[in-house]
N, C-alpha and C positions, 0 to 999 in steps of 0.2 A: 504494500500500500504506500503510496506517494503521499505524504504533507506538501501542502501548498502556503507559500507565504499568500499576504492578501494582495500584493503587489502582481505576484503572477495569476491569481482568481480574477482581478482584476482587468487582465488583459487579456485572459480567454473571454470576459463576457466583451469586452468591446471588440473580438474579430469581426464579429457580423455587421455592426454597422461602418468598419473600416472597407470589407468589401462591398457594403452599399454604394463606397465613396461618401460616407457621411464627416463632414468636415468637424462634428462637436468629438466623434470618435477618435478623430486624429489632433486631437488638440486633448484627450484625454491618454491618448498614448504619450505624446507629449512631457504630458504632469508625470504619469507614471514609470518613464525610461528616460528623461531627458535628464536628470543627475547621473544614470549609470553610464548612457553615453557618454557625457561632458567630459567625467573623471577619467574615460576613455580616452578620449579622442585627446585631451592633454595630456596625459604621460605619452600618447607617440607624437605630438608635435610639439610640446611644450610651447603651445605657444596660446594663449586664454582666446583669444581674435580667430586662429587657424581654426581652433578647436569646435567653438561655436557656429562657425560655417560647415564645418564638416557634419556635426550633428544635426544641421538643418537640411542640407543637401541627404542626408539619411534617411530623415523623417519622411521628406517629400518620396527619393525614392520604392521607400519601403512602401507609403501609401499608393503610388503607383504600379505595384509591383506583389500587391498581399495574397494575390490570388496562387504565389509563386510558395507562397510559404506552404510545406507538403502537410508538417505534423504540430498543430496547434500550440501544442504542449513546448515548443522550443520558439515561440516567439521571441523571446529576451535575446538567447543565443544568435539568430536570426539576425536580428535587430542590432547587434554587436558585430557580428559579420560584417555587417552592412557596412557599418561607421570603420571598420578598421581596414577596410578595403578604400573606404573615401581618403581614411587619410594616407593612407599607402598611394594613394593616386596626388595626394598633396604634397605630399615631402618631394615626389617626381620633380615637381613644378615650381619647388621651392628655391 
C-alpha cells in the first residue's frame, strides 16, 4: 500500500481539468510544484532569474503536453523531468 503526501492527492485530482486545458488547474499545479521546481531548476543554474524562466517554460510545457504523461501517479517526477531538461537546454545557451 502506497501513502500519499496531500501534495501528491492533490495533483492526481487536478489531472483532469489540466487535460480539459483548464487554466484555474494549471495555476493550481502551479501552487502545488512551483517550490519543488524553483529549488530545482536553481541548484542547476544557480542563477534565481534563469531559474524562474525555466520553471515557467515547464509549466507551460507540461500543460501542453499532459496528455503525454502515461502513469498519473508520477506526475511530480514528470514534472521534474521536465524542468531539468529546460535547464539543461539553458546552460546550452548560457
Amino acid at each position: 500500500m502506497h501513502h500519499y503526501s496531500r501534495g501528491e492527492e492533490a495533483g492526481l485530482d487536478i489531472i483532469p481539468g489540466l487535460k480539459q486545458k483548464d487554466e484555474e488547474a494549471l495555476r493550481q499545479l502551479m501552487r502545488l510544484y512551483g517550490n519543488d521546481l524553483l529549488r530545482t531548476a536553481y541548484l542547476l543554474l544557480r542563477d534565481r532569474h534563469e531559474a524562474e524562466e525555466a520553471v515557467q517554460d515547464s509549466f507551460v510545457l507540461a500543460f501542453e503536453r499532459i496528455r503525454q504523461l502515461k502513469d498519473d501517479m508520477k506526475l511530480k517526477s514528470w514534472l521534474i523531468r521536465i524542468v531539468v531538461n529546460r535547464c539543461r537546454m539553458r546552460q546550452r545557451t548560457l
